[in-house]
N, C-alpha and C positions, 0 to 999 in steps of 0.2 A: 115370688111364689115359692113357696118350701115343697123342697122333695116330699113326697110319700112314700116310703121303702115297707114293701115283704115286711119286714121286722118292726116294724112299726104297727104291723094291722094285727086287731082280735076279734075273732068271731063275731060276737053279737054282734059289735061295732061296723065291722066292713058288710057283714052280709045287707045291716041297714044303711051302709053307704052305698052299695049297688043296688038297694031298689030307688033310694031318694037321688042320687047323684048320676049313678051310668056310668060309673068311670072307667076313663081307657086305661088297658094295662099293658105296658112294655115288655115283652120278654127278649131280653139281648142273647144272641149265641157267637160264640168265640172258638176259641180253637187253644191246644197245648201244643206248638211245637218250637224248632228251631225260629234264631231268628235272629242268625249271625253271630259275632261273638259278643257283641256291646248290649243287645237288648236281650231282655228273659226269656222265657218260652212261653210268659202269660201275656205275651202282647198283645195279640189277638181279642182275650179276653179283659186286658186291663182296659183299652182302647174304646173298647165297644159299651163297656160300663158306664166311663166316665160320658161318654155322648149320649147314653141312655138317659144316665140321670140329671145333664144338664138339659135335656129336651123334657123330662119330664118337668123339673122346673120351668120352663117356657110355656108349657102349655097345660101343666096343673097333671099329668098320666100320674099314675101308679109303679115303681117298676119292682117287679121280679127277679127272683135272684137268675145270677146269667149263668147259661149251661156253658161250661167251660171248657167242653170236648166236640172236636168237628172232627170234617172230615178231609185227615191230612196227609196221607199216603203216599201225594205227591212229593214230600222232602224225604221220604227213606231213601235209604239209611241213616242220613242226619236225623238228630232228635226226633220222634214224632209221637204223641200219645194221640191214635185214632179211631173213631167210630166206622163203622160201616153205614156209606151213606142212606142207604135203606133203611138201616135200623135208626136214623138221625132223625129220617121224616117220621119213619114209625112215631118214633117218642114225641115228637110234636105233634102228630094227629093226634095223641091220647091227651096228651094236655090240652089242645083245643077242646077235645070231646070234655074234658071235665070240667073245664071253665063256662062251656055250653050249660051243662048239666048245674052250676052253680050262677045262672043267669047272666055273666058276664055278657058285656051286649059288642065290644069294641077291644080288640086288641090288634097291637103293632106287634111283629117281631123284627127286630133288627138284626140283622144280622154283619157280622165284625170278620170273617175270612173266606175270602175267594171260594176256597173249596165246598164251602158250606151251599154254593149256589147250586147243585145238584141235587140236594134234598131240599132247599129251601128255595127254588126259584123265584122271582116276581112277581110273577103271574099263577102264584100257586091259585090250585084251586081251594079256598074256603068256603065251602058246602058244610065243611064239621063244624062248621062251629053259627047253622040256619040263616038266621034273620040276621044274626050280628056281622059287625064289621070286619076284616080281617084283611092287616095291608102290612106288606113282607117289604122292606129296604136293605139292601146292604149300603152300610153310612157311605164308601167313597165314591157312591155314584152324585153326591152330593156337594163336591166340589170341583172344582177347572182343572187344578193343579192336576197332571196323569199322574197315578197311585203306583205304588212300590213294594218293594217287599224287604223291609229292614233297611231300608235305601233315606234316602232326605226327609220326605213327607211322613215316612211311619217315626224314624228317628223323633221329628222336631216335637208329632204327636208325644212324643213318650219322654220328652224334656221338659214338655208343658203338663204333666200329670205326675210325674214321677220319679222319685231319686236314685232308682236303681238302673241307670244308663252308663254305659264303661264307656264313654267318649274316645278313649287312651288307644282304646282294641276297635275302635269304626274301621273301615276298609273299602276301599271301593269296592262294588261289584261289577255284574253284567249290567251291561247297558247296550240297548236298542239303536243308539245314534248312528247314524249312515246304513243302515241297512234299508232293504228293500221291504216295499209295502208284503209283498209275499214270503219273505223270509221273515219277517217279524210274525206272521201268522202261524208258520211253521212253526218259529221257536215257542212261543204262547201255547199252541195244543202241546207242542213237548214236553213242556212244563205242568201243565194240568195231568199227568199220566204219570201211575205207578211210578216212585225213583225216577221221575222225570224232574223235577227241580234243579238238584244239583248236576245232572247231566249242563242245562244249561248255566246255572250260577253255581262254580263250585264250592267257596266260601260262604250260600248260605241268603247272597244277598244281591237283590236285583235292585241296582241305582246305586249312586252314590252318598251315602250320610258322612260324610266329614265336613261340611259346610251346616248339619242342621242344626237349630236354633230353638232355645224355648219362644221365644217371640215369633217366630216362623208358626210352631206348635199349634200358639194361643189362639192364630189367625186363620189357621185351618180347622179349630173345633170351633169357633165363634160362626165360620162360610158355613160348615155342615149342620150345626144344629141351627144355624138360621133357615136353610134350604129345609132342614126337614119338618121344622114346626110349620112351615108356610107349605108346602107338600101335605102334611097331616089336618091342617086347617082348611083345606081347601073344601 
């Protein structure tokens, strides 16, 4: 099934595709920041794109170009270009309200960085956008493997999409292993809190990526956008 992208749609056209069709429309959000020394600072948002638009081929969606700015306050001082997460939901109520206001009946957002989940919860409520559909995902709740931060699983992701990985500069970071159920907790809220990141990982990166793999990568966007078209289908 071929992608349909934003840049592909014109007026007459789409407006007569959402009355005869209904179609769902993707909007992916990402984030600009740190992300160790070997990946970019558009991981976040490179990551979330590409799952976007292989889910929208699986199950025929729309998608819209992805907001590239979250909420990422927790890695300051290292790199961060950040929203105020108030002002994050702001701007997605107003895009729902508009999509409403242009009949749109079904829309996903996905959502591509941890921090994003304070404006963007789950269980948001979508009341703005009536009758229609409105179902919020962040992709890595969508596969086994536990999720990372520049570490093996985002690494392998960004080897099966992308040439701009410094393999040469990967590093181990923080890792969880042998610690206690309650001190793992501790450290996780530490991390989510103003310059709380690198308090815990000081280099940037939670897990290990010197072992990741594009074939690792290919196997974990193949589990995610399987889970979520059968999630979206359901």
């Amino acid at each position: 099934m071929r992608v349909m992208d934003a840049n592909e749609l014109y007026d007459p056209e789409f407006r007569e595709l959402i009355k005869s069709k209904k179609p769902t429309i993707i909007i992916p959000v990402g984030s600009l920041e740190q992300h160790g020394a070997h990946l970019p600072i558009t991981t976040d948002s490179d990551i979330v794109t590409e799952i976007a638009s292989r889910l929208a081929k699986k199950c025929g969606f729309i998608v819209f170009p992805t907001i590239s700015y979250g909420v990422s306050e927790e890695h300051y001082p290292l790199f961060n270009t950040s929203v105020n997460s108030r002002d994050l939901g702001h701007s997605l109520d107003t895009i729902l309200l508009s999509l409403r206001e242009n009949e749109i009946k079904s829309v996903v957002i996905l959502n591509g960085h941890h921090g994003n989940e304070r404006s963007i919860p789950d269980n948001w409520d979508g009341s703005l956008l009536g009758d229609a559909k409105l179902r919020v995902y962040s992709y890595w709740r969508f596969m086994e493997h536990e999720f990372d931060h520049a570490g093996f699983v985002e690494t392998s992701l960004m080897l099966a999409i992308s040439d701009k990985v410094k393999m040469k500069k990967a590093k181990k970071g923080f890792t969880i292993k042998g610690m206690s159920e309650k001190e793992i907790q501790r450290i996780k809220k530490l991390s989510t809190e103003r310059g709380g990141f690198p308090k815990v990982a000081k280099n940037g990166v939670w897990g290990d990526p010197t072992d990741a793999t594009k074939k690792d990568g290919e196997k974990f966007l193949a589990e995610i956008v399987r889970n979520l078209a059968k999630e979206c289908q359901s």
